[in-house]
ZADO-207895 format. One record per residue (C-alpha): residue in one letter; x, y, z negated. Coordinates in steps of 0.001 Angstrom, whole numbers, plus 500000, padded with zeros to 6 digits. Each point is the difference from the previous one (the first is absolute). Last residue first. Layout:
<robas>
<roba "A"; <X; Y; Z>> ...
</robas>
This chain:
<robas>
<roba "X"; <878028; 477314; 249319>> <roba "X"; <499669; 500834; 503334>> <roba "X"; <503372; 502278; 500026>> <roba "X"; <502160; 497709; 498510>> <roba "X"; <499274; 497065; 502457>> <roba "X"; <501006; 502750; 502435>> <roba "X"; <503004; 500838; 498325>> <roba "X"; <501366; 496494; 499548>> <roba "X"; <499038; 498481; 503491>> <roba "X"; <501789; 503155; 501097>> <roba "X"; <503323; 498992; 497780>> <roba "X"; <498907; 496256; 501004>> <roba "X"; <500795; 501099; 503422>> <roba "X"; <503267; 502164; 499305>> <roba "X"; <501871; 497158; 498136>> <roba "X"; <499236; 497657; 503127>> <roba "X"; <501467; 502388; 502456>> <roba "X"; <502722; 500738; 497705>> <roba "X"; <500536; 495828; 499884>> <roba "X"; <500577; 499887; 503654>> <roba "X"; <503553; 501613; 499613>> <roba "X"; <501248; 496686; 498407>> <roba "X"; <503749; 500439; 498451>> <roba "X"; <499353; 503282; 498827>> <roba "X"; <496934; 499383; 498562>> <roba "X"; <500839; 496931; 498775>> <roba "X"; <502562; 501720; 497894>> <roba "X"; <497309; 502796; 498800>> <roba "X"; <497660; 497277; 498978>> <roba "X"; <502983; 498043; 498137>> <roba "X"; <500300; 503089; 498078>> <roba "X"; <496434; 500723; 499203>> <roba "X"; <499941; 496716; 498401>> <roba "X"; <502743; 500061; 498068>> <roba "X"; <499271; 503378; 498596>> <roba "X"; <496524; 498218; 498866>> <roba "X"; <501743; 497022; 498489>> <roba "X"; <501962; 502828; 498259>> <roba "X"; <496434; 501321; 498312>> <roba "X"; <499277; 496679; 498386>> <roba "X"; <496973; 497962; 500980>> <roba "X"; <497005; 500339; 497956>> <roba "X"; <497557; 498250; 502702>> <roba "X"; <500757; 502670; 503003>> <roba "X"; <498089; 502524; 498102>> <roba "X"; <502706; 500669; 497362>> <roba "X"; <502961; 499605; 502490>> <roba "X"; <498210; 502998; 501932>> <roba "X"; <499714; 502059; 496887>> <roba "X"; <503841; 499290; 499104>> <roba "X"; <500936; 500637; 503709>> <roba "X"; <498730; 503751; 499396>> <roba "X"; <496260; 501199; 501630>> <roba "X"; <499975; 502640; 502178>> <roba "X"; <498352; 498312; 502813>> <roba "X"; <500990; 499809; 503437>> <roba "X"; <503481; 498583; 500168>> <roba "X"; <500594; 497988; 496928>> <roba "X"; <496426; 498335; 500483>> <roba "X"; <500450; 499397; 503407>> <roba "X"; <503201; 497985; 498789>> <roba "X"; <498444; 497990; 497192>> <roba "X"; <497598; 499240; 503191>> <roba "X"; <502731; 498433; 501841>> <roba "X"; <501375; 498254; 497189>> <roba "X"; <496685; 498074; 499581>> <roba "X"; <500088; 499572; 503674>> <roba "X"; <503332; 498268; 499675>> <roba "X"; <499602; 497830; 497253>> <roba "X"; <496710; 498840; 501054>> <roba "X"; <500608; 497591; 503201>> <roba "X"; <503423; 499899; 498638>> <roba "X"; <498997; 498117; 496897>> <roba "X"; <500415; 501711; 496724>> <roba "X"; <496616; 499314; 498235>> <roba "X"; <499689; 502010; 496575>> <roba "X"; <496965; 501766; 500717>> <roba "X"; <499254; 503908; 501005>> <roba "X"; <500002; 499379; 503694>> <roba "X"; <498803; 496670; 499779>> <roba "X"; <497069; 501639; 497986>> <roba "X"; <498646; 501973; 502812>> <roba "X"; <499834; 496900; 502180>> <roba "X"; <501741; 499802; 503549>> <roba "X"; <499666; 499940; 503328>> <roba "X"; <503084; 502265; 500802>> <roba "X"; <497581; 503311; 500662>> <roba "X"; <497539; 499088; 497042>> <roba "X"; <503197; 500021; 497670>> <roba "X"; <501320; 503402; 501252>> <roba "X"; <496476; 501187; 499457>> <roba "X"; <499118; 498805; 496907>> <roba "X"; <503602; 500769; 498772>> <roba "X"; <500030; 503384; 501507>> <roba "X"; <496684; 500958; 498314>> <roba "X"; <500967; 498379; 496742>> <roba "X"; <503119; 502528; 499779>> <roba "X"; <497748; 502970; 499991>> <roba "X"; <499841; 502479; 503025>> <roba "X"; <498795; 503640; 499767>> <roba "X"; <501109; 501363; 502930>> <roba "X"; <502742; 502452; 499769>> <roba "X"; <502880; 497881; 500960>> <roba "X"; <499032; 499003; 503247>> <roba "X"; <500241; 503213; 501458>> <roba "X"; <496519; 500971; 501476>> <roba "X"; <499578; 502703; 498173>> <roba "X"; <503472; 501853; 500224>> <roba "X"; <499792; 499328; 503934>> <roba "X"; <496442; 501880; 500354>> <roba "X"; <501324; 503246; 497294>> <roba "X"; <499611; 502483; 503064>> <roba "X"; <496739; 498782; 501326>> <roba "X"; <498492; 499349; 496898>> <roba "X"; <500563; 503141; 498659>> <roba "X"; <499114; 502069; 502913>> <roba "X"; <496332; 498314; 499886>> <roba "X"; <499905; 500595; 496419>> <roba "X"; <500983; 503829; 500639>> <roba "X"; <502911; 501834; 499267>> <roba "X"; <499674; 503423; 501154>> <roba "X"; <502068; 500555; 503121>> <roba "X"; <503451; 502384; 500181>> <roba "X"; <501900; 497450; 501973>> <roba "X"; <503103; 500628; 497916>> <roba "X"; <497939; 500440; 496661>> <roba "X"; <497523; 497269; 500384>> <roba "X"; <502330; 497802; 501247>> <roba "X"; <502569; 500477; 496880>> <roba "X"; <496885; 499850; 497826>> <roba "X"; <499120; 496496; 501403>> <roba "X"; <503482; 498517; 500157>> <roba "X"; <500806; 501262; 496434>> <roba "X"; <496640; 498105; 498491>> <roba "X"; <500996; 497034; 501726>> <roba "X"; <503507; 500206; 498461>> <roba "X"; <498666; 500960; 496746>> <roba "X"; <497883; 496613; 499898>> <roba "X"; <502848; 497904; 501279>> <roba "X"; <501718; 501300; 497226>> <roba "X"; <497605; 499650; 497596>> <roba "X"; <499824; 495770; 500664>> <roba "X"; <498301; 497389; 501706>> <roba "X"; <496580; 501015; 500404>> <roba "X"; <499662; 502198; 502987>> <roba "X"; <496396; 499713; 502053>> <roba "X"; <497533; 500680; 497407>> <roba "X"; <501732; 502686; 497962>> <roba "X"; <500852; 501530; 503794>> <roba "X"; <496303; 500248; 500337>> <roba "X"; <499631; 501086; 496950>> <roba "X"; <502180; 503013; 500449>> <roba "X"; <497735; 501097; 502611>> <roba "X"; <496842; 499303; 498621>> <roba "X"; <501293; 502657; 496960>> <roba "X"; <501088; 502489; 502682>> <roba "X"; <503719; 501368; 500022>> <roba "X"; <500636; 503657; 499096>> <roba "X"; <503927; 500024; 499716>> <roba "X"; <501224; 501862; 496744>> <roba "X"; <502915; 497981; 500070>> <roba "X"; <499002; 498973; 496529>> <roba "X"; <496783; 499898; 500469>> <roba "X"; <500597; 497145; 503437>> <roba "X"; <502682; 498050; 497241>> <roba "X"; <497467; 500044; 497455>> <roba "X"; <497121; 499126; 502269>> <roba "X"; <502119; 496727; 501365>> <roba "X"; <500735; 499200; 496606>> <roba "X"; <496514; 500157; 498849>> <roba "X"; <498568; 497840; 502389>> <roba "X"; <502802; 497455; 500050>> <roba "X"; <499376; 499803; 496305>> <roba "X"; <496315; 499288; 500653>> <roba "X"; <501142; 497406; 502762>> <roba "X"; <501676; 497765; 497888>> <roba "X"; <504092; 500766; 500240>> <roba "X"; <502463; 497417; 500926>> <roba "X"; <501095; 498224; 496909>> <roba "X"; <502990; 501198; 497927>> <roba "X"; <501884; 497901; 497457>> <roba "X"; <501340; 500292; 496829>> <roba "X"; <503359; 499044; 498313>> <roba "X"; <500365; 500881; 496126>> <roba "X"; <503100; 499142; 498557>> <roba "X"; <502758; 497291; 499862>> <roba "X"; <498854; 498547; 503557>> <roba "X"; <503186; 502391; 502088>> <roba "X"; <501996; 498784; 496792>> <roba "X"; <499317; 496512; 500813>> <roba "X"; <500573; 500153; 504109>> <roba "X"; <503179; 501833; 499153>> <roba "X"; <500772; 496554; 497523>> <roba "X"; <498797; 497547; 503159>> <roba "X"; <502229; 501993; 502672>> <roba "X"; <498183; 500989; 502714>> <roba "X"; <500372; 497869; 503098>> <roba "X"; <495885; 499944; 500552>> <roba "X"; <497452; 502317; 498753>> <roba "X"; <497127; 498421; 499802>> <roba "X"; <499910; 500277; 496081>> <roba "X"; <500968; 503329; 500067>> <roba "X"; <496088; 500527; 500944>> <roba "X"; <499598; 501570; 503446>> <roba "X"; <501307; 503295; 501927>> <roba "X"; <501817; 501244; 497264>> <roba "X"; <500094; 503116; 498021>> <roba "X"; <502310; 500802; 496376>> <roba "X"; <499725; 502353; 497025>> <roba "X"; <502697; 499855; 496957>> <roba "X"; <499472; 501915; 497374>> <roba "X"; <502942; 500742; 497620>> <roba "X"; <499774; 498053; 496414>> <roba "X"; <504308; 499918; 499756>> <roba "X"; <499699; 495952; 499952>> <roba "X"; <497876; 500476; 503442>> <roba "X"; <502112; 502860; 501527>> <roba "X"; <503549; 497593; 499151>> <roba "X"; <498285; 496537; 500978>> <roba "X"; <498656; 501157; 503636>> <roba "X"; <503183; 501937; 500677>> <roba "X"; <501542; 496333; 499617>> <roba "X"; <497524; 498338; 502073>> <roba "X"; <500315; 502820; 502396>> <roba "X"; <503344; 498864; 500589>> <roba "X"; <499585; 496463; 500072>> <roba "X"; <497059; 501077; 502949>> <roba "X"; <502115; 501910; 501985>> <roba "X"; <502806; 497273; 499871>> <roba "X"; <497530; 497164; 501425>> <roba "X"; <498191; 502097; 502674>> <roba "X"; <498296; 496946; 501445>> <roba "X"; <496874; 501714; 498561>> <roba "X"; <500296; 503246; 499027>> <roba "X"; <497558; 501540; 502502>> <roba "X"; <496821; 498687; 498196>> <roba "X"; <500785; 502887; 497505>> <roba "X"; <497823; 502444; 501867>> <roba "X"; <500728; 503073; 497591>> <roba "X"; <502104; 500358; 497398>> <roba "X"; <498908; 502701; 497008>> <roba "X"; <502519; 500189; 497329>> <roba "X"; <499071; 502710; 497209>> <roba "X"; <501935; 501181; 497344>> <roba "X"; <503620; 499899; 501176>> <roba "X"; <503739; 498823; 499098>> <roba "X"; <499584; 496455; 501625>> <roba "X"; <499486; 501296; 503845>> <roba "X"; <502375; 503254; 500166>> <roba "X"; <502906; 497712; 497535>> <roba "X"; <500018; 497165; 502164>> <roba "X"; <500097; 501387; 503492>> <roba "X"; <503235; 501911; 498356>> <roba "X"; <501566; 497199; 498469>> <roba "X"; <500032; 498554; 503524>> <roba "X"; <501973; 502596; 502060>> <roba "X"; <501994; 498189; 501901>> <roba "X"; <499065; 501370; 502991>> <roba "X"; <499125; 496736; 501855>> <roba "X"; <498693; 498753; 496885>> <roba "X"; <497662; 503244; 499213>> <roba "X"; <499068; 500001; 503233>> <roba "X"; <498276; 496161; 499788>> <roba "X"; <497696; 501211; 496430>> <roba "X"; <499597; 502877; 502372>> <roba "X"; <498154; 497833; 502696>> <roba "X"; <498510; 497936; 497341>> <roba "X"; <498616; 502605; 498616>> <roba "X"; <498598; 501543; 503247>> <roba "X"; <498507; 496685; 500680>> <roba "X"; <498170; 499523; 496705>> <roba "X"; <498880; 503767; 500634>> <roba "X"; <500257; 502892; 497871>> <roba "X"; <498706; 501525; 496958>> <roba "X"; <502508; 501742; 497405>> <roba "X"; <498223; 501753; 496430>> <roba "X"; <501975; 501577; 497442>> <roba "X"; <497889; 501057; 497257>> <roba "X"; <499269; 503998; 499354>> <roba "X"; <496455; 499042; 499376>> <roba "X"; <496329; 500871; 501651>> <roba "X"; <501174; 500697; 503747>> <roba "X"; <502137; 496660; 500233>> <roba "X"; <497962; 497845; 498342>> <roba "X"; <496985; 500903; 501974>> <roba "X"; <501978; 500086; 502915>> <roba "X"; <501082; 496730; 499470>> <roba "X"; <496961; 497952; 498664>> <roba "X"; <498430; 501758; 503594>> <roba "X"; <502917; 498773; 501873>> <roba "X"; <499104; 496244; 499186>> <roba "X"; <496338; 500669; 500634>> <roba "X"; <500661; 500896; 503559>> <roba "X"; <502757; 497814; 500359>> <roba "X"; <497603; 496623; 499565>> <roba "X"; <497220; 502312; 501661>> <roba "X"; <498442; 497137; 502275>> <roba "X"; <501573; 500641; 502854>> <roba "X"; <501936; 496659; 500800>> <roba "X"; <498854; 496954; 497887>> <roba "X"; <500521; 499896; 496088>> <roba "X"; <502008; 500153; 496890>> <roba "X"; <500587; 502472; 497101>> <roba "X"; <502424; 498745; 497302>> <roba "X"; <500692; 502114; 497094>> <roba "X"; <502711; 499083; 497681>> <roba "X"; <499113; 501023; 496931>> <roba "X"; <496032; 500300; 499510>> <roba "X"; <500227; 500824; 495743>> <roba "X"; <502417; 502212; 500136>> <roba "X"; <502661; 501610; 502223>> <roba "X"; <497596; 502777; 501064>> <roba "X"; <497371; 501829; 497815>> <roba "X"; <497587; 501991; 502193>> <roba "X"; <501042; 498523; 503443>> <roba "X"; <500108; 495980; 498909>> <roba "X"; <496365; 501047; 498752>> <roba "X"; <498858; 501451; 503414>> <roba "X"; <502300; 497454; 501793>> <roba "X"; <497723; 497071; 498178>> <roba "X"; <496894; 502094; 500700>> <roba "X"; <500876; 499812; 503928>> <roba "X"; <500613; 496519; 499786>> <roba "X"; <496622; 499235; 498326>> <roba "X"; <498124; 502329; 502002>> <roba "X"; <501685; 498569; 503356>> <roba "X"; <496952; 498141; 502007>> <roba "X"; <497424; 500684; 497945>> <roba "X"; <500437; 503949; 501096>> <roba "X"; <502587; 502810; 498926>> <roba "X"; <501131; 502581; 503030>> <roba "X"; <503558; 501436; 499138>> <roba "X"; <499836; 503844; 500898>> <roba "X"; <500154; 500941; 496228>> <roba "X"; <502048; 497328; 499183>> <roba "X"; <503011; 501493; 501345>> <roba "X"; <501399; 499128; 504113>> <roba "X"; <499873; 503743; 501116>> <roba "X"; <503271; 500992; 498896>> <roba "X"; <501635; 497256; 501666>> <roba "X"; <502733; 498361; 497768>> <roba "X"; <503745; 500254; 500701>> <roba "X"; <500887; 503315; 499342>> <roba "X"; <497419; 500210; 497450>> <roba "X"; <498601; 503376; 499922>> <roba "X"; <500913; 503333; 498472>> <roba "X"; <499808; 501028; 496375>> <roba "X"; <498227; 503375; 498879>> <roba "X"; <498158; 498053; 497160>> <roba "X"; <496601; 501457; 501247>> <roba "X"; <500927; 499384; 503340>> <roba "X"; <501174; 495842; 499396>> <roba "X"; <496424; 499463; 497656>> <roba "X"; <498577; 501346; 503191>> <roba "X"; <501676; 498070; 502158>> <roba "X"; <499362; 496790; 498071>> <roba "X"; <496350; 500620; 499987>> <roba "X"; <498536; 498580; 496632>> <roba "X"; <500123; 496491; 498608>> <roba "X"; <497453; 497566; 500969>> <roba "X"; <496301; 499218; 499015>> <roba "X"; <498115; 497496; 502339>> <roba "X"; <496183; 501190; 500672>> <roba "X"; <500103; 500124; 504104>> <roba "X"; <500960; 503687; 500456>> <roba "X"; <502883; 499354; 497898>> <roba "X"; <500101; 502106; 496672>> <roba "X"; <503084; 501699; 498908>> <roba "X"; <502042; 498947; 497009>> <roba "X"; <501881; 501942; 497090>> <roba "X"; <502181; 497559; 498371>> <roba "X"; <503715; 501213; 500490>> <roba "X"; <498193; 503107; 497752>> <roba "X"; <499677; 497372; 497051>> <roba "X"; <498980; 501367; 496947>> <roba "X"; <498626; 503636; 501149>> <roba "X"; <499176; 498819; 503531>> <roba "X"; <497367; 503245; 500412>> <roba "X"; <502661; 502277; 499194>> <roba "X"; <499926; 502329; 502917>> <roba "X"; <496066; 500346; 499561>> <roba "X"; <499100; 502603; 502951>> <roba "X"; <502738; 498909; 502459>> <roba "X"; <498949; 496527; 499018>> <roba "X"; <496428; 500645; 501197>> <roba "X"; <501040; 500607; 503256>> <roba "X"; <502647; 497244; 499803>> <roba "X"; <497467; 497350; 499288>> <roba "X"; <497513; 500762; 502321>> <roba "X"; <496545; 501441; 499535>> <roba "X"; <497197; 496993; 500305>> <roba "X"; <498125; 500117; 502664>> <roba "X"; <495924; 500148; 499628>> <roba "X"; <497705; 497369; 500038>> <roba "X"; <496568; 500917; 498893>> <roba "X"; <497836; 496955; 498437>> <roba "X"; <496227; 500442; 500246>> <roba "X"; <497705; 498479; 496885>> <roba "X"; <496726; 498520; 500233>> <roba "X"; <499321; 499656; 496432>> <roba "X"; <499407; 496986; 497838>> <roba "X"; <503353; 500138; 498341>> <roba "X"; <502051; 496837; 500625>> <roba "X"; <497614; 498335; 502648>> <roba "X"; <500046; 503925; 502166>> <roba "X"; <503897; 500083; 499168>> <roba "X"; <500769; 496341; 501743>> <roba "X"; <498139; 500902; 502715>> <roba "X"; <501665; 503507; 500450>> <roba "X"; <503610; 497846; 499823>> <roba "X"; <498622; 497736; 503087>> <roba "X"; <498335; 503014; 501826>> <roba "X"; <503827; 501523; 499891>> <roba "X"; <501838; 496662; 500464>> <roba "X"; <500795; 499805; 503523>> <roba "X"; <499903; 502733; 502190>> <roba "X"; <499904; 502299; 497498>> <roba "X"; <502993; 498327; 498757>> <roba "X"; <501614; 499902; 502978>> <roba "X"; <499322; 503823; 500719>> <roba "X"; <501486; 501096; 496909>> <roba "X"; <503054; 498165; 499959>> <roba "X"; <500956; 501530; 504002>> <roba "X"; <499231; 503219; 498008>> <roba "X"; <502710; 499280; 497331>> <roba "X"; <500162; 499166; 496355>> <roba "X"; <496471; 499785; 498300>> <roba "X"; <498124; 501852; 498144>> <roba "X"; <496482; 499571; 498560>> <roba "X"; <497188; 502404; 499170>> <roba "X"; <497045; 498447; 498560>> <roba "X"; <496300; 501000; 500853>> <roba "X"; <496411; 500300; 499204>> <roba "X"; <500078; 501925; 496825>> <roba "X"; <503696; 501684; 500556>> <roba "X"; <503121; 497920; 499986>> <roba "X"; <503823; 500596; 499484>> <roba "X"; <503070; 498666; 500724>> <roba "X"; <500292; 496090; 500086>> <roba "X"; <503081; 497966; 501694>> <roba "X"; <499581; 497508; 503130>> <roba "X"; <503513; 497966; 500893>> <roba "X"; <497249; 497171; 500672>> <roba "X"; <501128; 499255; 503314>> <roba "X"; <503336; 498322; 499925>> <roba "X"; <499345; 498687; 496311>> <roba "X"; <496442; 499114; 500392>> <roba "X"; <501281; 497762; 503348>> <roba "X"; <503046; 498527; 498533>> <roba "X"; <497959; 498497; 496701>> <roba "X"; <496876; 498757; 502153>> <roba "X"; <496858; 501582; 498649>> <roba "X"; <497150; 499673; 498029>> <roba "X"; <502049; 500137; 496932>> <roba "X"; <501497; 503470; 500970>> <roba "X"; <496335; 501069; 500866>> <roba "X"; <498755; 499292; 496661>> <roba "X"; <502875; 502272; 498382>> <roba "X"; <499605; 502756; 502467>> <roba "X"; <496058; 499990; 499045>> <roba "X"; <501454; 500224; 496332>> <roba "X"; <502429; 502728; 500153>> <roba "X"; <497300; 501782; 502083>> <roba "X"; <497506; 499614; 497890>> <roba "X"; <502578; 501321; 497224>> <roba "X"; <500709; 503127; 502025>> <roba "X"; <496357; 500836; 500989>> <roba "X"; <499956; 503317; 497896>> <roba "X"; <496644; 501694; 500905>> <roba "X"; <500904; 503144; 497594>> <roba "X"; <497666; 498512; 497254>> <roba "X"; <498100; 497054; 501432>> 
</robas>
């Protein structure tokens, strides 16, 4: 074979594999590109080291399989790291010829996002984002199953805002990266363009949306928020009950929509949950594209965890960081803040972290309730099998006392230990709406006050719960 060019064996074996495969797993590790090959082997790249070891780990004798029934020879596949973006930008300055707001960086988990914001901010000599954190940009935004198709949404929204995906509505439970991702489309924005970006805080507005009136200074809150490019609100679960806060955002709303200026917002559940908001907000807030986030699968927690230990240049082991993978599997912050404890124990005590160290200092974050992996049929089986009942009078249409209330009961375990929203929990109670779910949990929290038995009873099918969980 003149010049032992495997390229289009490659192409080919990459092909098969891509059928073989789920969709979100080739993408997130399958970010593989061809170099060069000799007679018995091809030279790949990939984007990181942490890359390169999980997909020797996992796919290299896989991919060499694949080769040896493609061209009959035992073939070896070198992984090498693939030169960064802005290295090899300094040396081809016009790389982006047709679209230079374009120019992406590779994720070390296969997704494709636009390039470091603070770079693109030094080489145009601007400063940051007063508002935005610096380090909140795509490049340090993790993409697994669990947020691809958000975080491609923002990637889009980023490179040509006011289009297609206008409003933006990202929603979902504490620390998932709802502002993470929402700062990134700013920065991004921000660094690449001379638009006008403002991020803040649903309470913040309201709180100057309230100044304004006291100062009499209304015509000024209008003009900074409908003369702009970018409107980025965050946590916009806070406006309810604020009746005059939300008729004024309404109207700020209808002036950056009609004038095509992108609009991003975060919530803590689907607008649709959200109660005393006004029905036409509500409708504009639903005009667009609203995505959720899901707690991250444990590859992603993996590689998020070994991103944030790289970046910090803190050596942790591999066994280490899957131990806390294992353990912590509600959200990234609670996986930062376990990795912060351990590092900040290692440095004041001046120890090595060792497994033995780690579970000892992270014992209370694993055993909180909310990290084991519970499913809503676990706390029905076991909520019904602790009242004497059937599994399907939880989830059946009967509304006798004698299954009312433990069915309520166990709609609110489900609110409190798993991360699932009172839409999901409706769904597996029999297809019952979400508010019969907020009523529930509500007349559980008045009977808790009023009986202060019940918490006793709450906590033992909580430890029924877990252990159940653990056996199966």
């Amino acid at each position: 074979m003149a010049g032992w060019d495997y390229s289009i064996f490659w192409k080919e074996a990459m092909d098969q594999i891509q059928g073989e495969l789920e969709e979100q797993e080739f993408a997130m590790w399958f970010n593989l590109e061809y170099s060069s090959s000799i007679e018995n082997e091809i030279t790949i790249t990939v984007p990181s080291s942490f890359y390169r070891d999980q997909v020797k780990q996992r796919y290299q004798s896989y991919i060499e399989e694949k080769l040896h029934e493609l061209t009959g020879k035992q073939l070896k596949l070198l992984i090498e790291i693939r030169a960064k973006k802005n290295e090899e930008s300094s040396q081809r300055p016009n790389q982006s010829e047709n679209n230079p707001k374009a120019e992406v960086k590779t994720h070390q988990n296969g997704k494709r996002s636009p390039s470091s914001t603070e770079s693109q901010s030094a080489q145009k000599g601007k400063s940051p984002h007063p508002q935005l954190r610096k380090d909140y940009t795509f490049d340090s935004y993790v993409i697994g199953d669990n947020n691809s198709f958000a975080a491609n949404a923002a990637i889009a929204i980023a490179k040509n805002p006011g289009t297609a995906y206008n409003p933006f509505l990202i929603y979902g439970g504490v620390g998932l990266g709802k502002t993470h991702l929402m700062q990134s489309i700013g920065n991004y924005i921000f660094s690449d363009s001379s638009s006008k970006v403002i991020y803040i805080t649903a309470e913040n507005f309201t709180n100057e949306f309230i100044q304004s009136i006291r100062d009499k200074t209304t015509q000024a809150f209008k003009n900074k928020y409908r003369y702009i490019d970018v409107l980025l609100i965050d946590d916009i679960h806070f406006l309810q009950k604020k009746i005059e806060t939300q008729e004024e955002l309404f109207h700020t709303f209808n002036a950056l929509y009609d004038g095509n200026k992108q609009m991003v917002f975060t919530c803590d559940r689907p607008v649709s949950e959200l109660k005393n908001l006004s029905d036409r907000l509500r409708s504009r807030f639903e005009r667009g594209l609203n995505v959720d986030l899901q707690p991250p699968s444990y590859e992603t927690r993996f590689a998020i965890l070994k991103k944030k230990s790289d970046d910090k240049k803190i050596h942790i082991p591999n066994e280490i960081i899957e131990l806390i993978c294992r353990n912590v599997t509600t959200n990234v912050r609670d996986l930062e803040a376990a990795l912060t404890k351990l590092v900040a124990y290692a440095e004041l005590v001046g120890k090595d972290i060792t497994i033995e160290i780690a579970q000892q200092q992270l014992k209370d974050v694993f055993a909180s309730p909310k990290q084991s992996n519970v499913t809503i049929e676990v706390i029905q089986r076991v909520t019904a099998e602790y009242f004497a009942l059937s599994f399907n009078d939880l989830k059946g249409k009967k509304r006798t006392k004698a299954i009312a209330y433990p069915r309520q009961l166990a709609m609110y375990i489900a609110r409190e230990i798993t991360e699932y929203s009172t839409t999901e929990v409706g769904m597996e109670f029999g297809g019952r709406d979400h508010t019969t779910v907020m009523h529930a949990c509500q007349k559980i929290e008045e009977r808790i006050r009023s009986d202060p038995t019940l918490d006793s009873t709450i906590n033992t099918l909580i430890r029924s719960i877990k252990e159940y969980s653990a056996k199966t």
